[in-house]
N, C-alpha and C positions, 0 to 999 in steps of 0.2 A: 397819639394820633387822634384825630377830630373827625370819626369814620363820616359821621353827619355831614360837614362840611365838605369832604371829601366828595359825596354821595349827590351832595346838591350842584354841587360843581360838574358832575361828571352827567346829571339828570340834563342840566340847565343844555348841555352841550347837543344831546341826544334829541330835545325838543328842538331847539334851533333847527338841529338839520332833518329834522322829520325823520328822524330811523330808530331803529330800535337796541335795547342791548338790555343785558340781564345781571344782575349781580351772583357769583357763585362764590366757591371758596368758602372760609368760614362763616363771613357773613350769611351768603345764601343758604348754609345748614342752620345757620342760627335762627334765621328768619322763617326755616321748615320745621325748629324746636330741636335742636343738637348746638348746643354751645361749648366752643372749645375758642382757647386764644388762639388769637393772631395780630398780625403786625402788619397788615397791609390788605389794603381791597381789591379785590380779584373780579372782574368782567368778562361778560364774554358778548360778543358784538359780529357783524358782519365783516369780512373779510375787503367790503369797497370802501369801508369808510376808514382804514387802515390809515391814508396820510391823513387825510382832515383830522380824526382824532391826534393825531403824533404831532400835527402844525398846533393843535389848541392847546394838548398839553405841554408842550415846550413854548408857548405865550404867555402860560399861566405858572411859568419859571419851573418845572419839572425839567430834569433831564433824561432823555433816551437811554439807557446803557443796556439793552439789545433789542433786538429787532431782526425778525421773521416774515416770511409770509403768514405764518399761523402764532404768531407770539410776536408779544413788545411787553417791555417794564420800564417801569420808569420809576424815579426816585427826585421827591424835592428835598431845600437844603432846607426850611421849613419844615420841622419835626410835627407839626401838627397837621401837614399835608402828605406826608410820610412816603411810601409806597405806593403803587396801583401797578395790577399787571393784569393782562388785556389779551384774549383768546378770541383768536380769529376763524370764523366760520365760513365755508361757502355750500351755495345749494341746498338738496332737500336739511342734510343735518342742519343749518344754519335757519331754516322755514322751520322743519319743528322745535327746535329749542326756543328759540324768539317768540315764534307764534301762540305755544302752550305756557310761556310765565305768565304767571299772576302776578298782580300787586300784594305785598307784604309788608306789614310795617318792622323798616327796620332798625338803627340806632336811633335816637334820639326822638322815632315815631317818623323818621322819615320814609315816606312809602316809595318802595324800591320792588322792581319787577326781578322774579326769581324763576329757574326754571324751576318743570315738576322736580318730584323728586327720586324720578328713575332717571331724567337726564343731569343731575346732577351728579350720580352713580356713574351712567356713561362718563363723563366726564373726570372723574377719576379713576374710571379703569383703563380709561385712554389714555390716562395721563403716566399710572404706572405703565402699560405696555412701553411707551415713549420714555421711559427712565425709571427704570427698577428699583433706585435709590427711594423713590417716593412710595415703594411699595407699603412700611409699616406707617403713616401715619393715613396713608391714604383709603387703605384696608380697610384701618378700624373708621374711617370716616362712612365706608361703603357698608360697612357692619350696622353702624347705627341708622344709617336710610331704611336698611333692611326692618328695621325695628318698627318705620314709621307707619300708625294707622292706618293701613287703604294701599299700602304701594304696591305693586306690582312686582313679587317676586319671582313669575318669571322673562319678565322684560327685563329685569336686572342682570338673572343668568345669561340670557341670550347676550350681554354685552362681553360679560366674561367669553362666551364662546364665539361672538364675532373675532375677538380681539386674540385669539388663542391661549388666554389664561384661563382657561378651565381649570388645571390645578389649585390655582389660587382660592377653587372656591368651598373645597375641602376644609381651608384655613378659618374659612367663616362658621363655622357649625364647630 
């Protein structure tokens, strides 16, 4: 997969309609200094730009194969365009996530906007709450943020305990 490509394509979109969106997922750890593989790039964006994005990318030959109010993926027959899957936000969470990314350079020096990296934690202990099945790899993703120079260990907790995984966070230590 040609994350670059991907990246630029999905940049190119964002600027056109004047809104914002963030890259997470492995890229966005890899761009915070945690590199682990993957096979697809992962977004997260506003919840109004839901069909414009889904009209562009199925223009640009992706296919839909699901779609939420809060989630869509998508997959091209293009191996080099691969995957992207797309987390929809509204309100304050959707104002701080967007608002607090940086620019980061990411594959191929493409500079790509990432959240912090306490909202990137949120976002995978929200993601295991919503499917326990993600819980081991999503964990050790949440273990290494932990690790990160400056981050906010306890704005990380408080997510565990909005989300009522506090257990979970025995598992870290």
């Amino acid at each position: 997969m040609d994350f670059a490509r991907v990246l630029v394509l999905v940049s190119d979109f964002f600027d056109e309609i004047e809104e914002r969106f963030a890259v997470i997922g492995a890229l966005g750890l890899a761009a915070q200094g945690h590199s682990r593989a993957t096979f697809d790039v992962d977004i997260v964006t506003t919840g109004e730009v839901q069909a414009k994005l889904i009209e562009y990318l199925e223009s640009m030959g992706y296919r839909t194969e699901h779609r939420s109010s809060g989630y869509s993926n998508h997959a091209h027959s293009d191996r080099e365009l691969g995957r992207l899957d797309v987390v929809y936000l509204r309100g304050e969470t959707s104002r701080a996530i967007l608002e607090g990314a940086t620019v980061q350079q990411g594959p191929d020096g493409v500079a790509i906007p990432v959240p912090r990296p306490e909202h990137l934690a949120a976002l995978k202990i929200f993601a295991i709450k919503n499917n326990p099945q993600r819980e081991l790899q999503d964990l050790e993703d949440v273990r290494q943020i932990l690790r990160f120079p400056g981050v906010d260990k306890n704005e990380i907790e408080g997510y565990f305990k909005r989300y009522g995984l506090e257990a979970l966070l025995d598992r870290l230590e």
